[in-house]
N, C-alpha and C positions, 0 to 999 in steps of 0.2 A: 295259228299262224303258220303259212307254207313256209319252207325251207328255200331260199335261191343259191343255187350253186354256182360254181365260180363261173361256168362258160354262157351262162346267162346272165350273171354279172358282166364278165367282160365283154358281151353281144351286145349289152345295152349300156356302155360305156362308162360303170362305175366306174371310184378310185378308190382303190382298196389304202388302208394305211401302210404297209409295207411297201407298194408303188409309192406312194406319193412322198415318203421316208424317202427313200434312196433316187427317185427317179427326179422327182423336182423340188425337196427343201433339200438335201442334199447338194444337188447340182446345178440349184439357183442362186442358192441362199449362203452367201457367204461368211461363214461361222464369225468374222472379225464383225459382222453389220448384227450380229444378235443383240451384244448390248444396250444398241439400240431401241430395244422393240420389247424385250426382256425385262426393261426394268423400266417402269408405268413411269416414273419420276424423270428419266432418262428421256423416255419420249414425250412428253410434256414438254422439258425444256428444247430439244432437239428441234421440235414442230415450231413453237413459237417462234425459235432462233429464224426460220426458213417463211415466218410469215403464215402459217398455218394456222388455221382459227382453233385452241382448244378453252375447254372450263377454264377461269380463272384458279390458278395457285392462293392458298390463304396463308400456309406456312407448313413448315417440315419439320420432322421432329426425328431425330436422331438417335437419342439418349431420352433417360430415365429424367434428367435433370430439366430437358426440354421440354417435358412437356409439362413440369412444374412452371417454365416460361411461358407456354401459349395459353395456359389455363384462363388469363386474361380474353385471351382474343376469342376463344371457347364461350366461355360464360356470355361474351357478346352475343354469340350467332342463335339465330331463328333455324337457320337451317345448314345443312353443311352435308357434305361427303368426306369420309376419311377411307382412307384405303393401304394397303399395305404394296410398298415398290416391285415388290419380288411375289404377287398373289398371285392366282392360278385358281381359274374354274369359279370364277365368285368369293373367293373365299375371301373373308376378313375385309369385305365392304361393309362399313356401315351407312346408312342411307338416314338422315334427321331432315325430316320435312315439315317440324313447326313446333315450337315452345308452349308449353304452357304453365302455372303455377306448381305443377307437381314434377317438372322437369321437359323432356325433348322427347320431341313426338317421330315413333320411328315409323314409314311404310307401312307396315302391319297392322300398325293401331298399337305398337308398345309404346309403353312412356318408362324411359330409364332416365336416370339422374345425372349429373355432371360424373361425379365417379367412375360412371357407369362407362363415360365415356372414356375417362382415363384410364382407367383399366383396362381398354381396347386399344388405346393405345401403347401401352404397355406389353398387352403378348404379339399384338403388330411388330413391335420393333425386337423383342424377343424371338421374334421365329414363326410363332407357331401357325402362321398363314402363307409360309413362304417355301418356299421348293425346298425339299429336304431339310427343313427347319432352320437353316441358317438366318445369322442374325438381319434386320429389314430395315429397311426406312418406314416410317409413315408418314402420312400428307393430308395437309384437309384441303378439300378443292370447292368450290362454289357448286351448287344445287343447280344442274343445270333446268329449268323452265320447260314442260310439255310444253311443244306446240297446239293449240286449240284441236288441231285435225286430230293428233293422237288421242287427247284424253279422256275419249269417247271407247279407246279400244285397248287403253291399258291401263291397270288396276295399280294406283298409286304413281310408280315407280317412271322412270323414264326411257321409254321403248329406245332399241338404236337398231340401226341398219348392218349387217355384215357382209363387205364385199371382200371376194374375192379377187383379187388382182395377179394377174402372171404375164411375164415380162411388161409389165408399165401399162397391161389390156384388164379393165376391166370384166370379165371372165361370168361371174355368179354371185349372185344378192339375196338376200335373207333379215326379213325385219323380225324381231325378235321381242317380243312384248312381255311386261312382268305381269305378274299373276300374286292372290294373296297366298299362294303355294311357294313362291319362289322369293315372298318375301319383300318384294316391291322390285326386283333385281331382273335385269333383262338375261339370264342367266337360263339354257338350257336344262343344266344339270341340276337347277334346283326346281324347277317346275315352272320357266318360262312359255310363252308358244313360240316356236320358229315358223313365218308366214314365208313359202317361197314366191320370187320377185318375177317377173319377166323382168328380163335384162334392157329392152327396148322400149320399156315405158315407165316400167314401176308399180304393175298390175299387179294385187295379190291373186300366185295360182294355186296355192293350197293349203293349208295349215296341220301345224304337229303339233302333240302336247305329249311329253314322254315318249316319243317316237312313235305315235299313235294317232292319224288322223282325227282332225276335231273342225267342225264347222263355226261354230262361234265359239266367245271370248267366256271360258265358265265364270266369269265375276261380273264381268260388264254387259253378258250376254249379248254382244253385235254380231253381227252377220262379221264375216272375218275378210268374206269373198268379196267384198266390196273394197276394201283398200286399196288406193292409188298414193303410190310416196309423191308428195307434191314437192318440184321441185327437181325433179329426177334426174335428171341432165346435169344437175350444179355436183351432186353426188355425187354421182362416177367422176366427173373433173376433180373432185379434192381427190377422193382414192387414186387416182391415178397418180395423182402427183407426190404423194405418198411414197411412191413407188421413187421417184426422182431424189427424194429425201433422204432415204433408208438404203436404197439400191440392191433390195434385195428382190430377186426374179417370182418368188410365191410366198405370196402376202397376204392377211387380213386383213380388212382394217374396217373397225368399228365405230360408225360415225352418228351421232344424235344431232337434233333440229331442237335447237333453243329456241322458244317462245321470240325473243325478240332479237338473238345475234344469229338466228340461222343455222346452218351446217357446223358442227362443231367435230375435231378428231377426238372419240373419247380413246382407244386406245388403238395398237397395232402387233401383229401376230405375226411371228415368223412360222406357226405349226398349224395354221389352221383347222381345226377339226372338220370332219366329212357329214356332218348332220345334213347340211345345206345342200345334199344331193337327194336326201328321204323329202327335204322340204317341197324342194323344186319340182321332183319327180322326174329327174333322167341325173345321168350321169356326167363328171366333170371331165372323162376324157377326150369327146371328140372338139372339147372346144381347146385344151390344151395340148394335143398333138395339131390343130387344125396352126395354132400357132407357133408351136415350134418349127414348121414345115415353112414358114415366111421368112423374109428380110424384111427384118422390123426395125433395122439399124436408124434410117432417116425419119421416121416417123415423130412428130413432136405429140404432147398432151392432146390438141382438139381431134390430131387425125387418129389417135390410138380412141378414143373413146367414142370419135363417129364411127368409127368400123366396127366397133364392138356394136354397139347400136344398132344398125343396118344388119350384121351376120350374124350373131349368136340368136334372134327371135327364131330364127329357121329353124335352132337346132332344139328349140321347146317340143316338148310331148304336149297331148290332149292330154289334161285336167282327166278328163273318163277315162283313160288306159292308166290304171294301178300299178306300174312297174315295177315300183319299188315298195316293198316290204318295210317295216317298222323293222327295228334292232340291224341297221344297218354294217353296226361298224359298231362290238362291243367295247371299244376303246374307248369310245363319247363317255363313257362312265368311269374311267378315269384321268380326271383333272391335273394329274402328276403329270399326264404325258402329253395332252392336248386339251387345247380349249375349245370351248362348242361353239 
């Protein structure tokens, strides 16, 4: 693998992590609007509050003693998501996607016991998946439903979109599909694919696996190139409005397609991680200087996202020119500091 140095980098309008640190979460992102976004339980309720379609809440668990309480509501479920409020990078999701006599069927094809699951809740709320170990919340959320279109093209788990959003402009998209590598988990860092999106339609233009070009799905074996996010237009409208919700100027935000409720917000990122520039294959600075250079004051939801639409297609590369090199941004491999 060649080496790209930085004046080729910056020729072909990467964002390096140190720019995008000080130049726009820095100077967009308002440290008091982290909380927000920071703590998965936070923005659950936050979203709903504002009308925001996300996963159904099943209950929260706090303490040691609580989740001697929900053990009930547990023992009920076929299926469930539990997560840790303060996770990062994947970490200390557990994904049950069906019961059977010898216990909960996880993604993978594991079957662990109730226990099994208490005990996960347990170092959940203990630390040990949370920034700097400090103590967590955990939460069990409802299994959100593949849509029929995806589960042709990801392995178990439930694929989600990642946009990037800067001032209230839907900017850069990234579908992200799990793999039996990854655990069933739409997760980078653990061996998901990042499909990059045209912004203007929802076209997949290229896929990563490991920061490594890959043409189809190594489990499902589909053609990858083929992907169109159905719906495309309803997506960038929820991210944006996201934006209106959080107020923060550079955003993630990670959205999946329930089988029967549609666009759902699974979560939201004040730190974005830079993978979704190796996906797409060009770089995210000329679409955020193109925007910082406007008045974008009167602008409402339909007009920031029809604009995005119409202008960011121009600023795609050919699929055939290789711009960008795999190991873009050694920092994607750690979860402490950004999410993929």
């Amino acid at each position: 693998m060649s080496w790209i140095g930085p004046l080729k980098l910056k020729a072909i309008g990467v964002l390096g992590m140190n720019r995008r640190n000080v130049a726009y979460i820095a100077r967009y992102n308002d440290r008091r609007n982290y909380p927000m976004v920071d703590n998965k339980l936070t923005t659950k309720l936050i979203s709903t509050e504002a009308g925001i379609a996300v996963p159904d809440l099943i209950a929260v668990v706090r303490t040691q003693h609580e989740i001697e309480q929900v053990h009930d509501i547990i023992s009920e479920l076929d299926e469930f998501v539990a997560k840790p409020a303060q996770g990062s990078g994947g970490r200390g999701i557990l994904v049950v996607v069906g019961k059977n006599e010898d216990g909960y069927l996880k993604a993978n094809g594991e079957t662990v016991g109730l226990e099994y699951v208490k005990r996960h809740l347990t170092n959940t709320i203990s630390g040990l998946h949370s920034l700097g170990g400090r103590n967590d919340v955990a939460f069990l959320e409802e299994l959100v439903k593949v849509d029929e279109y995806f589960a042709q093209y990801s392995f178990e788990g439930v694929p989600d979109i990642r946009l990037i959003v800067f001032k209230g402009f839907p900017v850069m998209g990234m579908l992200r599909l799990a793999t039996k590598a990854s655990d069933g988990k739409a997760n980078l860092h653990q061996g998901a694919i990042g499909v990059g999106l045209d912004l203007a339609s929802g076209k997949a233009i290229r896929a990563i696996q490991y920061e490594r070009l890959v043409t189809h799905h190594p489990d499902t074996g589909k053609l990858l190139s083929e992907i169109q996010i159905p719906g495309w237009a309803s997506l960038l409208h929820l991210a944006t409005q996201c934006y209106e919700v959080t107020g923060l100027g550079y955003l993630g935000c990670d959205i999946v397609i329930d089988r029967t409720k549609g666009p759902l917000i699974l979560e939201l990122n004040a730190r974005p991680g830079l993978s979704i520039q190796i996906a797409n294959n060009t770089g995210l600075l000329p679409r955020l200087t193109h925007l910082e250079e406007m008045d974008t004051a009167k602008m409402v939801v339909e007009d920031r996202v029809n604009y995005a639409i119409d202008q960011f297609h121009h600023f795609a590369v050919p699929v055939t020119e290789d711009i960008l090199e795999p190991a873009l941004d050694p920092a994607e491999q750690q979860p402490t500091q950004e999410t993929a």
